[in-house]
Structure formats: C-alpha cells, structure tokens
C-alpha positions as CSV (number, residue, x, y, z in Angstrom):
1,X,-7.4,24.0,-23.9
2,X,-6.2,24.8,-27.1
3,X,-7.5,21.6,-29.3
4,X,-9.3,23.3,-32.2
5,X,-6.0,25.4,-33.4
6,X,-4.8,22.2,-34.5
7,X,-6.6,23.0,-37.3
8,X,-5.9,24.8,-40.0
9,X,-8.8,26.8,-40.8
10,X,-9.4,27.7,-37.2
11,X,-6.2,29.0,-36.8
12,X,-6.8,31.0,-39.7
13,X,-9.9,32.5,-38.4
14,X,-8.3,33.3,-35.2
15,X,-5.5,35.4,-35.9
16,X,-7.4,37.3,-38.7
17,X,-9.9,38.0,-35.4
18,X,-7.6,39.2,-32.6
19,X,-6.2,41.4,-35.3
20,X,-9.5,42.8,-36.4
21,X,-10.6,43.1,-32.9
22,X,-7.5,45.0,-31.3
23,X,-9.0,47.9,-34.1
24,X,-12.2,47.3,-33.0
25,X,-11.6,48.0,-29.4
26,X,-9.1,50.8,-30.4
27,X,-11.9,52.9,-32.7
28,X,-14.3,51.8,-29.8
29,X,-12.4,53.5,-26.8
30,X,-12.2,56.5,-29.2
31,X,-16.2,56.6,-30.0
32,X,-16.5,56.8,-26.2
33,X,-14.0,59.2,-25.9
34,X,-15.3,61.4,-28.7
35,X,-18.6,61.5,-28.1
36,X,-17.9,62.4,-24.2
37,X,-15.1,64.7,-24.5
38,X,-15.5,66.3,-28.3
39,X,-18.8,66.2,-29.4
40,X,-20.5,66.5,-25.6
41,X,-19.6,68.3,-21.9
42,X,-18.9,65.0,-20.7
43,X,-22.6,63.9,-21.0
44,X,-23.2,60.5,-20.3
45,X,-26.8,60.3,-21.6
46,X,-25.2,61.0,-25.7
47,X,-23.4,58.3,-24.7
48,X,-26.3,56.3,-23.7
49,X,-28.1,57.2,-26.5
50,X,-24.8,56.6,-29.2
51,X,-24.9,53.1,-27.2
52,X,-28.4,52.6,-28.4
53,X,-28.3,53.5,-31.7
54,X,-25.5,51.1,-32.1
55,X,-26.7,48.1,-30.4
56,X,-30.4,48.4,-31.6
57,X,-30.5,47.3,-34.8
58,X,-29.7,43.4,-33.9
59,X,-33.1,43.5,-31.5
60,X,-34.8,45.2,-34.0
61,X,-34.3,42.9,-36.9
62,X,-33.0,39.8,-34.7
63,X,-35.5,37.7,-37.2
64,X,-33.9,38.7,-40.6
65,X,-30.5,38.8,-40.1
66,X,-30.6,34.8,-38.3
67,X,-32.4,33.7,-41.2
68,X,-30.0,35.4,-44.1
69,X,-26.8,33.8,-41.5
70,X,-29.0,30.1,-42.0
71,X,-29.8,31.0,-45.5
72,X,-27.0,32.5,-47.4
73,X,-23.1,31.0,-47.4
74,X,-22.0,32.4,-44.3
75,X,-18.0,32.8,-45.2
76,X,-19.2,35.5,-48.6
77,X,-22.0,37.7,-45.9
78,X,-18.9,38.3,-43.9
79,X,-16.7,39.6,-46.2
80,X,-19.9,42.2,-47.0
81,X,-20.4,42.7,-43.3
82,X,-16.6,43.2,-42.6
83,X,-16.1,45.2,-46.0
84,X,-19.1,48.1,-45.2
85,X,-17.9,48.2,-42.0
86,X,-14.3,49.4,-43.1
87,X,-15.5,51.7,-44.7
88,X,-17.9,53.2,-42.6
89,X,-15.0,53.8,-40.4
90,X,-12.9,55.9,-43.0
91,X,-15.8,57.5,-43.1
92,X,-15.9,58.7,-39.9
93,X,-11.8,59.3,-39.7
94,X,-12.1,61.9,-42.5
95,X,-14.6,63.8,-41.2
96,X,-13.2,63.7,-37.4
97,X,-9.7,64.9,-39.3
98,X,-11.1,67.5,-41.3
99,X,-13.2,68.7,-38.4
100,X,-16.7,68.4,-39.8
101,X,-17.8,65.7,-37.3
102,X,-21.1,66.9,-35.1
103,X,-22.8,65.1,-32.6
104,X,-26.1,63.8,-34.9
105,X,-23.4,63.0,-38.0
106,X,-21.8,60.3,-34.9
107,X,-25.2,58.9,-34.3
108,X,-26.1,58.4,-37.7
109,X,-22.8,56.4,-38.0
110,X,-23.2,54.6,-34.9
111,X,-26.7,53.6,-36.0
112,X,-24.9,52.0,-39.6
113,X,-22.4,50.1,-37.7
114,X,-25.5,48.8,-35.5
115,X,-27.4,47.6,-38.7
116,X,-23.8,46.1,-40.6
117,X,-23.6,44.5,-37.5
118,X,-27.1,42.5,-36.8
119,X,-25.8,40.8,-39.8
120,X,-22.5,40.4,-39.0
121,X,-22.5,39.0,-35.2
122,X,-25.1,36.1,-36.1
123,X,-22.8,34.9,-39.1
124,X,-19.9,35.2,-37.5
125,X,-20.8,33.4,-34.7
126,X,-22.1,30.4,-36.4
127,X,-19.0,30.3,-39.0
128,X,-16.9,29.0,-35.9
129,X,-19.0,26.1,-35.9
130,X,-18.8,26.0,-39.9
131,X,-15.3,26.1,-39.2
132,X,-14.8,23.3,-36.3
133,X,-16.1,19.8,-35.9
134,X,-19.1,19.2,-33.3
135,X,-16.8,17.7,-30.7
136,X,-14.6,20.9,-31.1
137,X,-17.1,23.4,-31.1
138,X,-17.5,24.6,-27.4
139,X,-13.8,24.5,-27.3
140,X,-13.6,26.9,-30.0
141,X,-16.6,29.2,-28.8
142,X,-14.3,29.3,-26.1
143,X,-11.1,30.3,-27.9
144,X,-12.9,32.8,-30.2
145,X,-13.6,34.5,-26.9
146,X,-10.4,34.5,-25.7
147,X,-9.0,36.4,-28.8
148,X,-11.5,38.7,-28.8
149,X,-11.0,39.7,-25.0
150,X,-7.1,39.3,-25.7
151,X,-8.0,41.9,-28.6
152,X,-9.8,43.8,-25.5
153,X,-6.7,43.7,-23.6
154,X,-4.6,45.5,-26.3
155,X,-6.9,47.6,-28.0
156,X,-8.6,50.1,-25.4
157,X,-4.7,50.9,-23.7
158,X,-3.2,51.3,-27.5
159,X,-6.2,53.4,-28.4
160,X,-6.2,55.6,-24.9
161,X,-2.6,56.2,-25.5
162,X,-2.9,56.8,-29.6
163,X,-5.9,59.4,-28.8
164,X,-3.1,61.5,-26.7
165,X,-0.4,61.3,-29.4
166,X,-2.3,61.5,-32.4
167,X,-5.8,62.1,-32.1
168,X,-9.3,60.7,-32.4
169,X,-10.0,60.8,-36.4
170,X,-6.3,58.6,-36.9
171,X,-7.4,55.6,-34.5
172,X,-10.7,55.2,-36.9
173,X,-8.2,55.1,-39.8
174,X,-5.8,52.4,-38.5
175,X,-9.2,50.2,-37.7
176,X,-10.4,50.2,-40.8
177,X,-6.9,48.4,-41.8
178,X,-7.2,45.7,-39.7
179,X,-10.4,44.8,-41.1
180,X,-7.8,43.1,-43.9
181,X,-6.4,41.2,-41.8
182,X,-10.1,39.4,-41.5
183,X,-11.1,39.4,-44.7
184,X,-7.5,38.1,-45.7
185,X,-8.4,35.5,-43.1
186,X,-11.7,34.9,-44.8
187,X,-9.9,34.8,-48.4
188,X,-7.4,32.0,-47.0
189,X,-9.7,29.8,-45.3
190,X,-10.2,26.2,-47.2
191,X,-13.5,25.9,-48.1
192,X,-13.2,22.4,-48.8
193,X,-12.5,21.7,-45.1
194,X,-15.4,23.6,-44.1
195,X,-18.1,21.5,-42.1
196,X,-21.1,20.7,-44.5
197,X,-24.0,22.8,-43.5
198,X,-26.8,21.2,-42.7
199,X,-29.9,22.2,-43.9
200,X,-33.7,21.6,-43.1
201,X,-36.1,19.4,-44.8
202,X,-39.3,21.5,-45.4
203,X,-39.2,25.3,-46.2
204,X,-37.4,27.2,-43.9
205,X,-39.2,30.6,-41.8
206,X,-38.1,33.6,-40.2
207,X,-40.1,32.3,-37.2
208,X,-38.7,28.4,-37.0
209,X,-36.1,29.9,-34.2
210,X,-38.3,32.0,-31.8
211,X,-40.9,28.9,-31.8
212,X,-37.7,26.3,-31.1
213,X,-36.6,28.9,-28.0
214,X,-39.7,29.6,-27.0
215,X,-40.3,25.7,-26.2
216,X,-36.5,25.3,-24.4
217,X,-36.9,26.6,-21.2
218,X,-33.6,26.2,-20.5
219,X,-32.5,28.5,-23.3
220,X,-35.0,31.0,-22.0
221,X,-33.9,31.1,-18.5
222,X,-30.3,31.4,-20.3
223,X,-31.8,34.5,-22.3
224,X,-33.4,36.1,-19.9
225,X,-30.7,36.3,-17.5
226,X,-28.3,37.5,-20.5
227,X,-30.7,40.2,-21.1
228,X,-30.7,41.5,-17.6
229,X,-27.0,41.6,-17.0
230,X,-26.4,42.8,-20.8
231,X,-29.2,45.7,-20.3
232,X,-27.9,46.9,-16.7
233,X,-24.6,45.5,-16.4
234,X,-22.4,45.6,-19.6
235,X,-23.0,49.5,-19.7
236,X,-18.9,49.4,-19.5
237,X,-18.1,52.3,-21.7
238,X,-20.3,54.7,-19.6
239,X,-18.8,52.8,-16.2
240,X,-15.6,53.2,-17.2
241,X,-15.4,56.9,-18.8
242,X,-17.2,58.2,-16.2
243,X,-15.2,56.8,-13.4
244,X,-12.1,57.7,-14.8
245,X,-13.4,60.9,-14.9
246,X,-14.6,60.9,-11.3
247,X,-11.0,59.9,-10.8
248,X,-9.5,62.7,-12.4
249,X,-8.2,61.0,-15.2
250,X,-7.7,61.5,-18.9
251,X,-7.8,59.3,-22.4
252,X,-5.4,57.1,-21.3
253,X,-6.7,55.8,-17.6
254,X,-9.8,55.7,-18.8
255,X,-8.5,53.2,-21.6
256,X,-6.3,51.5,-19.1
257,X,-9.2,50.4,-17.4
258,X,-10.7,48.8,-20.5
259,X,-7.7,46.7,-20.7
260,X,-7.8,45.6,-17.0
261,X,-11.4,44.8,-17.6
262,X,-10.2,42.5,-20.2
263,X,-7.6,40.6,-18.2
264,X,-10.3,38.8,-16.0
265,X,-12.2,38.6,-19.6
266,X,-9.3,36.9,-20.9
267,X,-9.1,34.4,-17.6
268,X,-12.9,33.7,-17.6
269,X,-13.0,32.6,-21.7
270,X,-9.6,30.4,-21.4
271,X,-10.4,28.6,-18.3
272,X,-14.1,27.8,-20.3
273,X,-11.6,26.5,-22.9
274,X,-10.6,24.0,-20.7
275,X,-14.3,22.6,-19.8
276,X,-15.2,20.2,-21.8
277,X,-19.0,21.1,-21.7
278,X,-20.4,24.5,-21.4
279,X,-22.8,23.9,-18.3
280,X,-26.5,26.0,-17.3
281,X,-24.9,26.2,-13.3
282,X,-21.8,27.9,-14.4
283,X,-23.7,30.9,-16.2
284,X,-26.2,30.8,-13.2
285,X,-23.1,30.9,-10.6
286,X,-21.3,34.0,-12.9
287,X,-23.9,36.1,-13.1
288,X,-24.0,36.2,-9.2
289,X,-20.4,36.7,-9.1
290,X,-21.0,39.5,-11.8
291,X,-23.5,41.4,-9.1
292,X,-21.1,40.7,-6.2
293,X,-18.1,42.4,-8.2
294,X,-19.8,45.5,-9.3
295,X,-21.3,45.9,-6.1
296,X,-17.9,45.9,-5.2
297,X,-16.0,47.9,-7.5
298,X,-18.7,50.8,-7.0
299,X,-17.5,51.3,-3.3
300,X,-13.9,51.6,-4.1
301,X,-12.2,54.9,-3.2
302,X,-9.4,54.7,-5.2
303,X,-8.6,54.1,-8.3
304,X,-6.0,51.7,-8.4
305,X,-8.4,49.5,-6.0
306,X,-11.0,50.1,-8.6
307,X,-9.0,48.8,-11.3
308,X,-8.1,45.4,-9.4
309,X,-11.8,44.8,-8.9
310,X,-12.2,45.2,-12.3
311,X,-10.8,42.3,-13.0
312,X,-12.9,40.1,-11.1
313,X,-15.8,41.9,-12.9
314,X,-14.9,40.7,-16.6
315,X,-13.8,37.1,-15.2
316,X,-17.4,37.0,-14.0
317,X,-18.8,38.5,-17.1
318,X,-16.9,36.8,-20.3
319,X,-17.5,33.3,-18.0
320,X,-21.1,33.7,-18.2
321,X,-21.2,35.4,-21.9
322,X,-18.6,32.2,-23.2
323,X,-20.8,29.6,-21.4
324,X,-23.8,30.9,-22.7
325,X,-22.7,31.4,-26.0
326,X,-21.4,27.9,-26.1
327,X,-24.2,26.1,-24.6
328,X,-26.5,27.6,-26.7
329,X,-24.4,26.6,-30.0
330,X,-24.1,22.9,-28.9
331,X,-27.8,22.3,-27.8
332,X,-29.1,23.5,-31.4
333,X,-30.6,22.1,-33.9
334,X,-27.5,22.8,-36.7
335,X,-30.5,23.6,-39.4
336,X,-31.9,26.9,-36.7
337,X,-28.4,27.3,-35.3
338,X,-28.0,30.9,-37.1
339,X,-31.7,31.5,-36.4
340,X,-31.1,30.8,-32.5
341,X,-27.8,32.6,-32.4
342,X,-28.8,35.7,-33.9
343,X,-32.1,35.5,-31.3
344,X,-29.0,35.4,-28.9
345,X,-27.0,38.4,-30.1
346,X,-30.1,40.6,-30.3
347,X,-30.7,39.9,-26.4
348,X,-26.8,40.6,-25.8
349,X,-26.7,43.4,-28.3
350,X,-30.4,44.2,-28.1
351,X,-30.7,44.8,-24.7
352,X,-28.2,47.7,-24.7
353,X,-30.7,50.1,-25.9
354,X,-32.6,49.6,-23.1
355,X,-30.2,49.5,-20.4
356,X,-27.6,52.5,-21.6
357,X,-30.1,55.1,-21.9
358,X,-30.8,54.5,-18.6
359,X,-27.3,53.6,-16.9
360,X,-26.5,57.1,-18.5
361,X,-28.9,58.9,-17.3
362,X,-28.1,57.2,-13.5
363,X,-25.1,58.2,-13.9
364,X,-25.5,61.7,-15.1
365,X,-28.1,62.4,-12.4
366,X,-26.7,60.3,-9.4
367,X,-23.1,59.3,-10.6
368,X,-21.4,56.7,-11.9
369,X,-21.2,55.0,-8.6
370,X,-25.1,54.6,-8.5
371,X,-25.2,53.4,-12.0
372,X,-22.9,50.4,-11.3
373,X,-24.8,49.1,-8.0
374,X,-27.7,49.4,-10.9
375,X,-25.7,47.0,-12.9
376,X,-24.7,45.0,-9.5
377,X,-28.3,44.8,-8.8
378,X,-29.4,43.5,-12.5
379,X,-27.1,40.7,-11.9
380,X,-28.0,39.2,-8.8
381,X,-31.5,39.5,-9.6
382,X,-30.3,37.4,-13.1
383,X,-28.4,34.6,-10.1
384,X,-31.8,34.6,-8.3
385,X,-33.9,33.8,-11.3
386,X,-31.6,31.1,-12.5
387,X,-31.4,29.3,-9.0
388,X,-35.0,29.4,-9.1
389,X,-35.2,27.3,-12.6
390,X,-32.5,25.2,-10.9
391,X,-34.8,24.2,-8.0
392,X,-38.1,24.0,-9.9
393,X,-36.7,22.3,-13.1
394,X,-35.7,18.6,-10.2
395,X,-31.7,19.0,-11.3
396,X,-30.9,19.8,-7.7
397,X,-31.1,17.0,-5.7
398,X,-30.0,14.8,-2.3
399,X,-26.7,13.7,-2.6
400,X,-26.9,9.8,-3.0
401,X,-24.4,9.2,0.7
402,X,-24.2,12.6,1.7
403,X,-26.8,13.6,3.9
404,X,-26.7,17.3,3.8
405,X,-25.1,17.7,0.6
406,X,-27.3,19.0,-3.0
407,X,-26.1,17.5,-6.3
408,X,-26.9,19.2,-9.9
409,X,-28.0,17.2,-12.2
410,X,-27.9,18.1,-16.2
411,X,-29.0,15.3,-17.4
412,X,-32.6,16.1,-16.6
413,X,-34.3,15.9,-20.2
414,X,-35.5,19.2,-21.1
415,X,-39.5,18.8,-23.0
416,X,-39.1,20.3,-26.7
417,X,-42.0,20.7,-28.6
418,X,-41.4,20.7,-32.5
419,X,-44.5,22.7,-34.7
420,X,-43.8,20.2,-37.1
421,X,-41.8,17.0,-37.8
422,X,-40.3,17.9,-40.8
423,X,-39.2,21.3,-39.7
424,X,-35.9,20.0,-38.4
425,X,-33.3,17.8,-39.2
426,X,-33.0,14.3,-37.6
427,X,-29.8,15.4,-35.8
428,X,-31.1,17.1,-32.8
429,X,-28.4,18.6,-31.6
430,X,-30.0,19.1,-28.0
431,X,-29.7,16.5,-25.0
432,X,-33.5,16.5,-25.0
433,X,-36.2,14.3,-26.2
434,X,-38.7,15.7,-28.7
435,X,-42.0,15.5,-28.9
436,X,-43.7,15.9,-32.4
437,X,-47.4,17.1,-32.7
438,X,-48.5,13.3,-33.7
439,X,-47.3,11.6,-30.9
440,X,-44.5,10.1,-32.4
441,X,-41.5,10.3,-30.1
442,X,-37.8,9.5,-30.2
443,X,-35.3,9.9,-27.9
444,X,-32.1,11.9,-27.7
445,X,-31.5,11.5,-24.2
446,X,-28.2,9.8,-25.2
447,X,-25.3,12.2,-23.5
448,X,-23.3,13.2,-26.8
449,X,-19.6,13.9,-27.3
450,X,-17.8,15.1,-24.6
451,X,-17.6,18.4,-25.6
452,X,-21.4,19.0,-26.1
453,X,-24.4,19.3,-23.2
C-alpha cells in the first residue's frame, strides 16, 4: 500500500501536500461559510455562483494550461501556481479583517483562484508521475489521494472550529502559510532523481490531447461519467452548509461534516492504494454506489444518521475520482499525459459551473434534500452509462465453467487512432494497439507492469 514513499522525493512531495492541503480545506470551509453567512442571508445560489467562478476557468482554458504542464518544467510552474495563490489568500484575509470584503470583491477572488488553478491542478497532477517510476505510478496516484482527503479530514473540523474562535479573515491567513510547506517541498525535491520527461517527436499542439481522447472510448465513457457525478454530485459545500443549516447547526457542525465526508474519502483512496491496477469496472461500480449513498443520505432525519451516511458517500466518491485519475495517468501516452490530464481536471473542475448553479438553486427553491437526490440521480444515470459500454464494448462475457456466471474482461484491446505517426512517442503507454493513418500497425497488446492497465 504504501510502496512509493520508499522514495525519497515522493515522500517529500507528500508531506509538503497534506500540509498545504489541511489550509486548503480550512480557507475552503471558511469561503463557504462566508459567502453564506457574511456576505449572503444564507443564499445558496451566491454560493452556486462563487462555486462557478472558481471551478470555471480549468474548462474554459482546459487546452492551454495542459499544453504549458507538457511544455514547460513542471516542478518551477508550481512554485508560480502555489506562490500567486498564497498570496491571493492574504489578499482576501486583510480585507475580511479590516472589514472591506463585499460579495462581488469574493467573486472576483474566487474567479483568480479558478484561473491560478487551471494551471496548477494539471501540473500537479502529472509531477507525481515526474516524481515516481511507471510501475509506481497508480500507487502513488493513489497515495496523493489519500493525503489530500487525510488533509480533508483535518482541515474543514480545524477550520469550523477556528471560524468560532477567531474568525473568518484569520483562517485565510494561516492558509497562506502552509503554502511554504509546499513550495519548501518543491525546493527540496532532487531533481536529479526526477523521471526524464518524455517528449514528442514532431511539433507539439494544443489539440494533440482532445484528438488522442476523442479516439479512446474508454477514456470518454471514463469522462463522461466524471462529468455527470462532478456536475450534480460533488456540489458538497452547498450539501453540506445547507444541511447543517436545516439541522440547526452552526460553523462547526457544518465543518464536522466535511471531515466525516473525508473519512470514507480517506478509506476509498488507501484501499485503491492497495490495487495494483486502477480498473474501468471499479469507477463504473462507484459511481453507482455514489447514487445509492446520496439517495440515502437525503432521507435521513437526523443528523447524526446523516453524518454516518456520509461516509459511505466520499468512500464511493474518492474510489471513483482515485481510479479514474489513475487509470487515466497509466494508459497515456507520457508525451500528451499533461494534455490528457488537464482535459481531465477541466471535466472534474469544469463541470462544477454547470452543476452548482443549479444544485443551488434546487436547493434554495426546493431544499437541500431535493438537491442531493439531484446529485443521487446524476450518479446512477453515470453507473447506467458505464454498464452500457461494459456490455457493448464484448468485456463481459460467459464464464468459461460457470454457467450462469459473467466475467469482465480488460484485456479487450481498445481501437486508437493516431492523426499522425510521428505525433507520439514509441512508448505507448496504453494497453491498446494503434492504428496509424498508413496502415502500418504495431501492437501493444502486451499487458504491462503490474501496476499499469
């Protein structure tokens, strides 16, 4: 489970993470908690709308930012990203303390973090595998994860419980000083022990990565059902504010249930730490279990109960998000891997735009109860989707002795159609054959290492 902190520069990268992260999630639980309680009458559509601005800027310029994370070193864009975004939250800290802070000011700020981070999600995801070996790299995926949700367990209760004491504008302060605990991380880090990037042979477009996922199918079923769970489901800072006030409670419950939240997040991404593979099924079979658990959780009449389902909800959500995440970096080409990943964050990222306007406006209108069975809804429809790929892609089959029982098989070579053979590197890091444009053909059904699909 843990094989990739036996390096050094992973374990680097890790700590300077969940350190970074547990500010992230505290100044997070105090946006939220500002814009509902400070800035608004408890109106969920600002929220909604602070959620777009935010989250917008990775769909909207999804094709630049993957091409600067393939183009540029990867290790020197994050210490930009991670420095503008320190300060942009001192920003906001002095003005919440000195009391100038109005509603449009937050929205202005909310859209800046969304644009520092369209380039900062793509590179950061591709630096673990910059970091870690091939072999190692779902494994790490996995572990990245599992800080960040750790840093989800800590962060929202801290910050619920700092807003009480202290106050709003001091939890943006204390974030921006763990941001030196990554780029500390960042400045430690051995470049010499850094994997060799590998680069393409011809010249290198903005468009090379939607033309490479627009020929994977399975990376498009994966993408689509991201989208629809991400759009209607991950609306969690609306879910969870609004319930806790429907509850009748204050800063605190409502960041308590952030952090339960995060203990099924921090099950899901350690038990994919253990898999040696990150599999299509077990993102189809979690975003069912997704639906099922909001469906759930929306009934409950109590709080406590609606805490406990909670955590079945983020076990179901981080499982799919950390499969996906890894399958998609260890069936890439390595040359379009920042291209495909950023393609990836704007549909995670992206899609909230679309969906929180509208979960906050559900939940404004019809409350929070109808916005979550919204969200439940999203993600079965997401299951249903994938089981249909599943059936009309031939990987369920007979069993071989059991009569009435279906095998999955992923070995079932995925078509890939390159628009040119010199457009990526002969390392296909897919399980799939290519075909190039003048029939000539090689094959790459060979199953890799045993950590790759």
């Amino acid at each position: 489970m843990f094989r990739s902190l036996s390096l050094f520069n992973f374990r680097v990268w890790i700590v300077g993470a969940l350190v970074s992260n547990v500010g992230g999630w505290m100044q997070a639980t105090a946006q939220d908690w500002v814009v509902l309680t400070e800035l608004t009458d408890n109106d969920a559509t600002a929220m909604g709308i602070t959620m777009a601005l935010q989250f917008g800027p990775p769909l909207l310029l999804v094709s630049v930012t993957g091409w600067v994370a393939d183009r540029f070193d990867r290790r020197r864009l994050l210490m930009v990203t991670q420095s503008t975004l320190m300060l942009m939250a001192v920003a906001i800290g002095v003005l919440l303390l000195t009391g100038i802070m109005t509603l449009p000011l937050m929205w202005l700020f909310a859209l800046g973090f969304g644009i520092a981070n369209a380039f900062d999600a793509p590179a950061r995801q591709a630096f673990v595998s910059d970091v870690v070996s091939r072999e190692n790299a779902s494994n790490a995926v996995a572990l990245n994860a599992a800080s960040f949700n750790m840093a989800r367990l800590i962060g929202p209760a801290a910050g619920g419980i700092l807003i009480v004491l202290v106050g709003t504008g001091w939890i943006f302060i204390i974030n921006a000083a763990t941001f030196l605990a990554m780029l500390g991380a960042l400045a430690l880090i051995r470049i010499d022990e850094l994997i060799p990037r590998q680069r393409k042979t011809g010249p290198e477009r903005l468009a090379d990565g939607f033309r490479y996922v627009a020929h994977r199918r399975d990376l498009l079923v994966t993408f689509i059902m991201v989208f629809l769970v991400g759009a209607f489901g991950m609306n969690f800072p609306i879910f969870a504010s609004t319930m806790a006030l429907e509850f009748g409670q204050d800063a605190d419950g409502y960041g308590l249930l952030s952090s339960v939240l995060a203990i099924g997040s921090l099950a899901g991404a350690l038990l994919a730490a253990r898999r040696d593979r990150a599999r299509v099924r077990v993102i189809i079979f979690a975003t069912g279990g997704f639906g099922v658990a909001m469906l759930v959780a929306s009934l409950m009449p109590l709080y406590a109960l609606y805490a406990i389902v909670l955590v079945f909800v983020g076990f179901s959500t981080v499982s799919m998000l950390t499969t996906a995440n890894g399958y998609v970096q260890t069936t890439t080409d390595p040359a379009l891997r920042g291209r495909v990943l950023a393609l990836y964050m704007a549909v995670i990222m992206g899609s909230t735009p679309i969906g929180a306007p509208i979960a906050g406006w559900v939940a404004q209108t019809f409350g929070p109860r109808a916005a979550m069975q919204l969200g439940a809804g999203a993600g079965i429809v997401a299951c249903l989707i994938g089981v249909a790929w599943l059936l009309a892609s031939g990987r369920v089959r007979r069993h071989e002795t059991r009569r009435f029982r279906l095998a999955i098989d992923e070995t079932v070579p995925v078509r890939v159609i390159a628009p040119e053979p010199e457009e990526f590197s002969d390392e296909v890091a897919s399980t799939t054959p290519i075909r190039l444009p003048k029939a000539e053909k090689r094959d790459a059904t060979a199953p890799p290492a045993s950590s790759r699909t």
